[in-house]
N, C-alpha and C positions, 0 to 999 in steps of 0.2 A: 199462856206464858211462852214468849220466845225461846227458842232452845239456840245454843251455839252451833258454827259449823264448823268443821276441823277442815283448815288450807292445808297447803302443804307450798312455802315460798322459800326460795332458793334454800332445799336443802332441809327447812326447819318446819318443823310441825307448831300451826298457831291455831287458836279457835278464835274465831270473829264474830263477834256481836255487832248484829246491826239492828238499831231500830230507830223510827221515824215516828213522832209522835208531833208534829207542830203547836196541835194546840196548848199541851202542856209543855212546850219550849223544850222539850227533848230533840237532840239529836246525834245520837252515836250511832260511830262505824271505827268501833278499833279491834285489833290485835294482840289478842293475849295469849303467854306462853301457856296456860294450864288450862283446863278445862274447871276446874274448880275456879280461878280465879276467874272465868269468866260467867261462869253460873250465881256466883256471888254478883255480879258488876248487873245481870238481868234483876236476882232479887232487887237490889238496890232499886234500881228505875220502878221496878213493881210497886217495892213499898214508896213511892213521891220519895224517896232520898235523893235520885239524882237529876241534876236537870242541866240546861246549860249555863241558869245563874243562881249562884251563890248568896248564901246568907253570910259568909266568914266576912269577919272584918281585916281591912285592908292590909293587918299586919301579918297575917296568913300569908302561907303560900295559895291558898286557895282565893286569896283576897287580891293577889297579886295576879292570878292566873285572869279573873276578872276583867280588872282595869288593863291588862294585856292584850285579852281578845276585843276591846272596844276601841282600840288604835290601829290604823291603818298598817296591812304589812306590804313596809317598802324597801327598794333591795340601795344599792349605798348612792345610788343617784335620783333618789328620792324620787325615783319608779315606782308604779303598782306592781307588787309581785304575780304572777299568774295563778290564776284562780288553783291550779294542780298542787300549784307549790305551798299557796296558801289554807290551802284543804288537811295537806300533813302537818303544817304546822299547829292549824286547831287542833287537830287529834292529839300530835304528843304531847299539847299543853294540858287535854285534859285526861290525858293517860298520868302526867307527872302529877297533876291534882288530887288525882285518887289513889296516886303511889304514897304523895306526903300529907295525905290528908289535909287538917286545920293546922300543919307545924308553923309556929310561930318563926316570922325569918329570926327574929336575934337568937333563936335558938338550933337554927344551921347551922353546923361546923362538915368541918372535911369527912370526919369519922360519921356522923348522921347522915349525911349527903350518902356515904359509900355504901352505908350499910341498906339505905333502904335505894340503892341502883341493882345493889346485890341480889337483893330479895326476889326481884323481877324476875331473874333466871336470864335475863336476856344474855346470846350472845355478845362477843367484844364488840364488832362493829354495829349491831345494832344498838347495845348501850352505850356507845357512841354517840349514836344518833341525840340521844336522849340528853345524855351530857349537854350538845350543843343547845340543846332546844332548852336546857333549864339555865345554861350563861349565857342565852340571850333574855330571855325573863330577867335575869339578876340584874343585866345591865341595864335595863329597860328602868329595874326598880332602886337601881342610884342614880339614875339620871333623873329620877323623881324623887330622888331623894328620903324612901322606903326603905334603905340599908345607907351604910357607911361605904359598903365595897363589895364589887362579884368576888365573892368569895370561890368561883369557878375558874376564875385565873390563876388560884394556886393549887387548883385539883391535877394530883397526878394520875395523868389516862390510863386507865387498867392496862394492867399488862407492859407496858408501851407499844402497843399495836401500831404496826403498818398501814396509814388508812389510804397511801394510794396504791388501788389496785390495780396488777401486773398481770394476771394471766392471758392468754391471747391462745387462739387456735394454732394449732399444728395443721399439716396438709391431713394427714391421715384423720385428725377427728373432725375436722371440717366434710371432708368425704364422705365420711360415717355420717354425721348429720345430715346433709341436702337426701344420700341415700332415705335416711329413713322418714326427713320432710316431705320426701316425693314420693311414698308407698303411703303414708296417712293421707295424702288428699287435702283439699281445698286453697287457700292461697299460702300457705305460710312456707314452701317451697320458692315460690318467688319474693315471697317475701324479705327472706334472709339471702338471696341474692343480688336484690338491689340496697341492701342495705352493705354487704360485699363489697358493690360496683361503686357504691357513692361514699361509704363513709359516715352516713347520716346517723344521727340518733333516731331512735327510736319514736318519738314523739315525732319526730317532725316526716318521718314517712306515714307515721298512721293520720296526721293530718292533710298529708297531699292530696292535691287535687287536681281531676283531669286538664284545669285549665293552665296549673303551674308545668304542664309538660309540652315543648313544640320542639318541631323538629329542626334538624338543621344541617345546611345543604354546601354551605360554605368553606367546613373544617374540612381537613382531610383526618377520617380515623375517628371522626365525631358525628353520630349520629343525632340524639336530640339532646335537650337542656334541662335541667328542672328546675325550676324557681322555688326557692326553701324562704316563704314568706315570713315565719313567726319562728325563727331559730330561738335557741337559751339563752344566748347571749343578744337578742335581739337586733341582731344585724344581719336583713335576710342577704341570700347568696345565694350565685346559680353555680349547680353543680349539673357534670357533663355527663354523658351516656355514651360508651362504645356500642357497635354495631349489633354484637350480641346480645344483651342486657339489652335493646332498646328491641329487636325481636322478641325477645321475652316479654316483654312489656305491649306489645302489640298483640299478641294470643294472650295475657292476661285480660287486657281489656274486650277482646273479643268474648270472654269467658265471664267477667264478670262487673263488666261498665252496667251500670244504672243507670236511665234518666232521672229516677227517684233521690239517687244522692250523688253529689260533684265526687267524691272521694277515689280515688285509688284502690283502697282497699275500704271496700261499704262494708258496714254490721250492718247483723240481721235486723238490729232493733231501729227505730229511728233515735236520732237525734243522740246516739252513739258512737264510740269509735271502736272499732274493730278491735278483740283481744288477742295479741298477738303470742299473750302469754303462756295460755295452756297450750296451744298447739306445741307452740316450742320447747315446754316442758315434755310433751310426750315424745313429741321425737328424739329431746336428749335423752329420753329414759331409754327408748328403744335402741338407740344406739350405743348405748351400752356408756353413756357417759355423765350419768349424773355421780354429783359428789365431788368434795372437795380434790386439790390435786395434791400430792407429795411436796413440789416444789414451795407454792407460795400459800396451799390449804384452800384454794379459792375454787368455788363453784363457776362453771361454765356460763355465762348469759348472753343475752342480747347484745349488748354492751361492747361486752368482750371484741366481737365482730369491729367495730368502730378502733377498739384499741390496737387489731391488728392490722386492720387498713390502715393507720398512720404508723406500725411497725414496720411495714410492706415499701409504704412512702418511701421512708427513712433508708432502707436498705435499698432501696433503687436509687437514692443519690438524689431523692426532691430536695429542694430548700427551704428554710422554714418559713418561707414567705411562702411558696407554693403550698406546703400545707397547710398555711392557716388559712390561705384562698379554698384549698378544695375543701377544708374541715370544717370551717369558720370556726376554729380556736380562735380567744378573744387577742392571746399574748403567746408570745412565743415560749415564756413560760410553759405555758397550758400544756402545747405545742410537744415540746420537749417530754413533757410528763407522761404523753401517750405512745412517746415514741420509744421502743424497747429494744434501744439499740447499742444499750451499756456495751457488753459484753463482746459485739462484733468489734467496739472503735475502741475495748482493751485488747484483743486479740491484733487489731492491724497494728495499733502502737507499740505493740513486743515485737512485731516483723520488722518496723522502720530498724530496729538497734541489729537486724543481719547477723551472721554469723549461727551455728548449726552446733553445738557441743558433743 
């Protein structure tokens, strides 16, 4: 019998059931708050209860989760969504399937919807997540005409949660971090420094490649390039390299190029990508900085690094055409959302009115 494993992600303790069973159409990998509920979710698959198709009929939520996952997921320019993206989205549909069981949809209301998001335990922004992933289902199943209406457009967000997140690094916990990335060893010291120097997400450094990098002789102040081929918004983009960071980058590779694999940062394993996640979990712990923060309750991540690079931008006086060249923001929208510069451009504007009481 498979036993769960206890994670531990941003902050929250989840047990993860995975198991791989092809021949009998099983294939789970989710994420559950409780160790009960996921010792329960193994019986199930034990006793043939769960698989990845259903016997419910179509008026089911379970009937709906179904004809859901046998439709192409495509993002609004009737794109393939990426295989990462489309990964999450099977899980939470069949996380939401075993939440509302066989519920019949004409028998969803606001008040059943809450009570069984309730039940989960999940934090706000995680059962957030979930919300979204069940009013795209609903919309799916009026467009097919399965309900009358997403009854998710008149669900009020728990809480009213904040979901775009603000925090960003200070100098002093940024210091405290690279310190304790650079006493654990291996790549994840330079790792969060090219991620510093460019701005990149995270996805798209752990797929670079040694050939997306050359140098360049013609800038003044610019050492080499990188070619960001398979960005999120799918428009790649070359982002630049100062002198130092592009040193850095030359003793990393001295340190850990492969002929074996093109990547930047190679995993041990093949035909993997490098985890960039626990490393950086342990250095945030050591540095004494895991856990929410006072201001905005938000844990420190990867991420966050990206948000302060366009906060950095923004206080240096870039334009938001310059950041969405060096970011590849899609909109200045975006742009604007990363940029956490409230607060400095209310402080100048009570300066313009002069005067000192």
């Amino acid at each position: 019998m498979a036993k769960p494993t206890l994670i531990e992600k941003d902050g929250r303790r989840y047990y993860r059931v995975r198991i791989r069973r092809p021949t009998k159409g099983i294939c789970v990998d989710e994420y559950l708050p409780t160790k009960r509920a996921a010792e329960a979710l193994i019986r199930e698959i034990d006793l043939g209860r769960t698989t990845t198709k259903s016997n419910a009929t179509a008026d089911t939520l379970s009937g709906l989760a179904d004809a859901y996952l046998n439709e192409p997921f495509l993002d609004r320019k009737k794109r393939p969504l990426k295989p990462s993206v489309v990964k999450d989205r099977r899980v939470r549909v069949n996380v939401l399937r075993r939440l509302f069981g066989d519920m019949r949809l004409k028998h969803m209301t606001i008040e059943t919807i809450d009570a069984r998001l309730s039940s989960a335990g999940w934090g706000s922004v995680n059962r957030y997540r979930y919300e979204v992933a069940l009013s795209r289902m609903l919309a799916f199943a009026k467009l097919h005409e399965m309900v009358a209406e997403n009854i998710m457009t008149r669900f009020e967000r728990a809480e009213n949660v904040d979901r775009k997140c603000k925090r960003t690094y200070t100098s002093a916990e940024w210091t405290a971090l690279l310190d304790a990335a650079d006493a654990s060893g291996g790549m994840i010291g330079f790792f969060l420094r090219l991620a510093w120097a460019t701005g990149c997400r995270k996805g798209e450094l752990l797929a670079l490649r040694w050939a997306d990098v050359s140098p360049v002789d013609d800038r003044e102040g610019i050492a080499a390039c990188v070619y960001i081929r398979d960005p999120k918004n799918r428009q790649p983009r070359t982002v630049f390299l100062r002198p130092t960071i592009y040193r850095l980058l030359l003793a990393h590779e001295q340190e850990y190029r492969r002929l074996s694999d093109p990547k930047v940062f190679p995993s041990r394993l093949a035909n993997t990508l490098y985890s960039a996640d626990a490393p950086f979990q342990a250095a945030r712990a050591t540095a004494g900085l895991d856990g929410p923060d006072e201001r905005y309750g938000e844990n420190l991540t990867i991420h966050c690094i990206r948000r302060t690079f366009a906060t950095e931008l923004g206080k240096a006086g870039a334009s938001l055409a310059q950041m969405r060249a060096a970011g590849g923001w899609e909109t200045a929208q975006v742009a604007m959302r990363y940029m956490q510069v409230e607060e400095q451009s209310a402080a100048e504007a009570v300066l313009l009115l002069g005067g000192d009481e």
